[in-house]
C-alpha positions as CSV (number, residue, x, y, z in Angstrom):
1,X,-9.8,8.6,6.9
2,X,-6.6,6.8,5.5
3,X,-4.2,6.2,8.2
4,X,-0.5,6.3,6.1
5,X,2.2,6.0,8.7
6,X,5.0,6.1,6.0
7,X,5.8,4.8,2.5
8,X,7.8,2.5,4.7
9,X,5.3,0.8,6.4
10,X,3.2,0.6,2.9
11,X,6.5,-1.4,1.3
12,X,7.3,-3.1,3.7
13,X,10.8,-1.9,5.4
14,X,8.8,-1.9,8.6
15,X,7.4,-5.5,8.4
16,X,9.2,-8.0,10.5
17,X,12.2,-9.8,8.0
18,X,15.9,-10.3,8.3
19,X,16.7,-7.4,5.9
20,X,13.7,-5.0,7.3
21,X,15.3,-1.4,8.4
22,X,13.7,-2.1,11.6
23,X,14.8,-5.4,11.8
24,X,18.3,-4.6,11.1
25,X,18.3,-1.7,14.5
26,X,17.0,-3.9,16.3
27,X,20.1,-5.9,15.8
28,X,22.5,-3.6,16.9
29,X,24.4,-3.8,20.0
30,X,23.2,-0.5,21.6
31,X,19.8,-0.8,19.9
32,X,18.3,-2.7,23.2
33,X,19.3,-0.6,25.7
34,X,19.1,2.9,23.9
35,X,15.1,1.8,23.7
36,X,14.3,-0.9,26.8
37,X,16.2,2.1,28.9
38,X,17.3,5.1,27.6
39,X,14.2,5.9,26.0
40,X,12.2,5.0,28.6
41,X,13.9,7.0,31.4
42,X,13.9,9.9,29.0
43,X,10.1,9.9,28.7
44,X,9.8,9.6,32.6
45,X,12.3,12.2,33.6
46,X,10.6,14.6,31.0
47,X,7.0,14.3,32.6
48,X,8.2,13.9,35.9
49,X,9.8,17.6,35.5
50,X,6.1,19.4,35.1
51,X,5.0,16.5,37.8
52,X,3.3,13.9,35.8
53,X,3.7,9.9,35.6
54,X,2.2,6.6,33.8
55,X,1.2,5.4,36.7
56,X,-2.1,4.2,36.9
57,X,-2.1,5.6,32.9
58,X,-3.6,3.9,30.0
59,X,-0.5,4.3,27.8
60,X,-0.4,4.2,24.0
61,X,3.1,3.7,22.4
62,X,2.1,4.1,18.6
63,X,4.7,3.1,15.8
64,X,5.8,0.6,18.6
65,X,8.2,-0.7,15.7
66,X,10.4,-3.7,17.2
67,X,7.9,-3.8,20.4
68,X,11.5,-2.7,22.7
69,X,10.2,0.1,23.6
70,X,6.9,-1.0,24.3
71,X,8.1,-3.4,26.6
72,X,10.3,-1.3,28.7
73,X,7.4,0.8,28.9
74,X,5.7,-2.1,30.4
75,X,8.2,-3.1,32.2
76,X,9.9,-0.5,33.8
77,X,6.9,1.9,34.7
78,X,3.5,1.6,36.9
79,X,1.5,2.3,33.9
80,X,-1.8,0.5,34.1
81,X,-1.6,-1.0,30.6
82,X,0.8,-0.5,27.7
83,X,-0.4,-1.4,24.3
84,X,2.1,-1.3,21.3
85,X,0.4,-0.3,18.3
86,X,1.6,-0.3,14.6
87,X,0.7,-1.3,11.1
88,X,2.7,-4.2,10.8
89,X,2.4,-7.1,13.7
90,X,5.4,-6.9,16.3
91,X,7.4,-9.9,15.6
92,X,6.8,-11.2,19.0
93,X,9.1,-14.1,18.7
94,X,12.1,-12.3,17.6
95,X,11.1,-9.6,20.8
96,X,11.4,-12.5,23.0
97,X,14.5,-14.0,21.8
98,X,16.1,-10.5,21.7
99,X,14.6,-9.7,25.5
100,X,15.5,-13.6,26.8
101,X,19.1,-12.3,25.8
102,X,18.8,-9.1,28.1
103,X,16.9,-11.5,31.1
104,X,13.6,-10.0,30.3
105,X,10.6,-12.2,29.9
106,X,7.7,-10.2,27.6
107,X,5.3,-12.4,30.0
108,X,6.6,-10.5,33.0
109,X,6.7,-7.3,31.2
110,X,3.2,-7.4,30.2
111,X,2.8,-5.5,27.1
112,X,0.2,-6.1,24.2
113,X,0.6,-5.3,20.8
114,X,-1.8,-5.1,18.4
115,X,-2.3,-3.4,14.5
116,X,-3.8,-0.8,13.6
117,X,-6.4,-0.1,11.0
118,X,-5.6,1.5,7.4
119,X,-8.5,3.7,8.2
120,X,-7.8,5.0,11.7
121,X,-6.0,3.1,15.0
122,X,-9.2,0.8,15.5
123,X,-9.2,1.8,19.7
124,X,-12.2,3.2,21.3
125,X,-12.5,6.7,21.5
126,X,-11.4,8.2,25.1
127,X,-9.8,5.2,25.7
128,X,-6.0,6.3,26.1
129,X,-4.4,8.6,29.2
130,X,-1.5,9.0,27.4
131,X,-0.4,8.5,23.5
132,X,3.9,8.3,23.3
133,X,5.6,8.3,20.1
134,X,8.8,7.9,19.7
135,X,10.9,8.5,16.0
136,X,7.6,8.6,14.7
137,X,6.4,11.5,13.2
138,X,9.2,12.3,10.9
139,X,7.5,9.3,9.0
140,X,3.7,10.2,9.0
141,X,2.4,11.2,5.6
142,X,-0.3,12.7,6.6
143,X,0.4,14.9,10.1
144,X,-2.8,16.3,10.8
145,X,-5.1,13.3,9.8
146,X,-2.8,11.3,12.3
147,X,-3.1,13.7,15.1
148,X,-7.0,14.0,14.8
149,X,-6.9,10.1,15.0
150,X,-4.2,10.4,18.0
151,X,-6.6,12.9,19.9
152,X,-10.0,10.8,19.1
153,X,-8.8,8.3,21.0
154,X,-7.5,10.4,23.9
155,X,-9.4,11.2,26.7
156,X,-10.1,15.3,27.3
157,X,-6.8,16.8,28.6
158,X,-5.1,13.3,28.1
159,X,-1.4,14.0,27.1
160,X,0.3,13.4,23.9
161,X,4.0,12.7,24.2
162,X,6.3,13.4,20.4
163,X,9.9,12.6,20.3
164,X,11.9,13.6,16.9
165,X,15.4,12.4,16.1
166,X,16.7,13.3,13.7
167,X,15.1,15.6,12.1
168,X,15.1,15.5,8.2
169,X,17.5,18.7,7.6
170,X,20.0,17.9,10.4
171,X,23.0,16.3,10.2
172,X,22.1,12.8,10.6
173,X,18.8,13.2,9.1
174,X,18.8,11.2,6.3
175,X,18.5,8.0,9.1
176,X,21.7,6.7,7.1
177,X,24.2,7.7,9.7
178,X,26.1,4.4,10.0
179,X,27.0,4.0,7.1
180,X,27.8,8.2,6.4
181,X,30.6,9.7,8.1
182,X,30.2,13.0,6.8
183,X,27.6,14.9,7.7
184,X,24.0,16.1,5.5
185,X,24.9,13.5,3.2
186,X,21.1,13.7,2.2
187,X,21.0,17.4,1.8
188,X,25.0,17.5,-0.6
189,X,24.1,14.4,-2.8
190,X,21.6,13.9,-5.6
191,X,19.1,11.0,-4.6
192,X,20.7,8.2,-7.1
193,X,24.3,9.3,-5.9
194,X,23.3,8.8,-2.0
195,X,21.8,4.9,-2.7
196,X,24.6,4.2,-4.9
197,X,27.2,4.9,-2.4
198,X,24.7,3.6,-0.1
199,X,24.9,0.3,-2.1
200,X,28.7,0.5,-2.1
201,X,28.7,0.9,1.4
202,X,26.3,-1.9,2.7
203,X,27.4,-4.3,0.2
204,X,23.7,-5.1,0.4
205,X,21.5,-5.0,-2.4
206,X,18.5,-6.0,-0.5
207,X,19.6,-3.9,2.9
208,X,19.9,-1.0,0.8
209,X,16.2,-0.9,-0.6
210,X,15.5,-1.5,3.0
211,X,17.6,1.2,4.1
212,X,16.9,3.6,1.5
213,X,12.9,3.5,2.0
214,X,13.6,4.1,5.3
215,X,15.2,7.6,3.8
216,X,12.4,7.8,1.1
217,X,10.3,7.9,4.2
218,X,11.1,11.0,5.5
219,X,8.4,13.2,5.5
220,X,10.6,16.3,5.9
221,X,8.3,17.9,8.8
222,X,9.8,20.7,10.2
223,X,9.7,21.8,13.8
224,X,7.7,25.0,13.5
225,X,5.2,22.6,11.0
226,X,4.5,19.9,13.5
227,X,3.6,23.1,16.2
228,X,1.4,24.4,14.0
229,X,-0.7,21.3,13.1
230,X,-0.4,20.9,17.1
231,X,-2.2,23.4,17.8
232,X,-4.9,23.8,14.2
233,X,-5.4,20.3,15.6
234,X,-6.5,20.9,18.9
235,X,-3.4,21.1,21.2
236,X,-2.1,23.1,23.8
237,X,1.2,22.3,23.4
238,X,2.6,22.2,27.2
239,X,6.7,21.5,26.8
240,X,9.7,21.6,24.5
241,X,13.4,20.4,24.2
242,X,15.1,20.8,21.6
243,X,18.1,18.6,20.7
244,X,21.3,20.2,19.0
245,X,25.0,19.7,19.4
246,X,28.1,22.1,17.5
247,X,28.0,20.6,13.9
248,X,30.3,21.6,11.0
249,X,28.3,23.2,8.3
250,X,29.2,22.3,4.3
251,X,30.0,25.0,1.9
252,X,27.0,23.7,-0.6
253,X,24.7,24.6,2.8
254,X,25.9,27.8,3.8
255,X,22.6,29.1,2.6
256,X,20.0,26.8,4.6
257,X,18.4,28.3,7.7
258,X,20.6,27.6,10.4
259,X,17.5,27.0,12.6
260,X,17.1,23.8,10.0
261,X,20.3,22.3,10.0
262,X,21.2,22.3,13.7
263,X,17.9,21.2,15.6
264,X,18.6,17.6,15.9
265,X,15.4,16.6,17.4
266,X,12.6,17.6,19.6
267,X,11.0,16.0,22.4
268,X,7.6,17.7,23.6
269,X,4.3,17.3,25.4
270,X,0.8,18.6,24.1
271,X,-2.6,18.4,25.9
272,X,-6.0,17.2,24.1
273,X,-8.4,19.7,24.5
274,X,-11.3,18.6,23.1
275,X,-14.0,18.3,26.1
């Protein structure tokens, strides 16, 4: 079973490198602490409001990227273990330099990272409490093949955590936002108008491939898509939050469901079923 996180991952945008996509986040000022902490509290808070925790949990964080969030997961909860997990190798040494600057040590936090398989995650089955993913999905090729892979290695009724932002047809969902002001510039512009302003607007040849294959990576998944292969994959999909916030809708989009264009993102739990 071919495990295709993105087009991305295939090319390379996600591999460690000065002028990756995800080497370039990482970078950012607010890139640390919207991961190492925001993200991290966000997951907590959301099962702590049905009454569930990591602690004592096996804990999965798949597409671990950077490795940031991985270690605040680590870190910052009493999980038993935390294993980052993506197709590319963390780039452990720039994780440490990038922690060291924040006064965390990765040998106090704990995690392990490892790389998965072209043909499935290469873990155990029923050897994972509790799979998160986080900006994930939105780049899976293959949705379904992913979650049967995601729930093989869960144990029965273990708990599958999916955050979404953004989502492809919302505003910022072209993953381009800083260097777009307006908003849908994805959805108004042809794709060799959007990298050529992109182009123009990193000044970047190389950081605009990067950038733009992080667009081309998009798998376009829908809300009421992922549900359903939720639950045709064997689910029971537990919670929801959406994300949305007032957004100024183009005259070249007045058409597009408005269900499309304002659901920002998604965070939501789903049980494993299988028995």
């Amino acid at each position: 079973m071919p495990l295709r996180l993105s087009r991305m991952a295939r090319d390379g945008a996600f591999a460690p490198g000065e002028k990756s996509a995800v080497r370039w986040f990482a970078g950012q000022p607010y890139w640390w602490d919207s991961h190492y902490v925001q993200a991290v509290d966000e997951i907590v808070d959301f099962l702590e409001g049905d009454g569930l925790s990591l602690d004592g949990r096996r804990v999965l964080d798949l597409g671990c990227g950077d490795g940031i969030l991985t270690t605040g997961l680590a870190a910052r909860t009493p999980a038993l273990s935390v294993v980052g997990l993506d197709l590319h190798p963390v780039d452990t040494a720039f994780l440490a330099a990038i922690a060291a600057e924040h006064g965390v040590s990765l040998d106090q936090s704990r995690p392990t990272f490892g790389v998965s398989q072209l043909s499935g995650l290469g873990l155990p089955d029923s050897s994972v409490d509790i799979v998160i993913t986080w900006s994930v999905f939105e780049h899976v090729s293959n949705v379904p093949e992913l979650l049967g892979e995601i729930r093989r290695v869960l144990v029965p009724d273990g708990l599958v955590f999916i955050q979404i932002w953004p989502l492809f047809h919302s505003e910022h969902g072209s993953h381009l936002w800083p260097w777009f002001e307006q908003p849908y510039p994805h959805l108004r512009l042809g794709e060799h108008e959007l990298k050529a302003e992109l182009r123009d607007r990193t000044g970047d040849a190389e950081l605009t491939e990067a950038m733009f294959d992080l667009y081309s990576s998009c798998n376009q998944v829908t809300l009421d898509e992922l549900g359903s292969a939720l639950v045709a994959g064997g689910f029971y999909i537990s919670k929801v939050q959406t994300d949305s916030s007032a957004v100024h809708v183009p005259p070249e989009l007045q058409s597009m469901p408005l269900s499309l264009l304002t659901t920002a993102g998604v965070k939501l739990t789903a049980v494993n079923l299988k028995s």
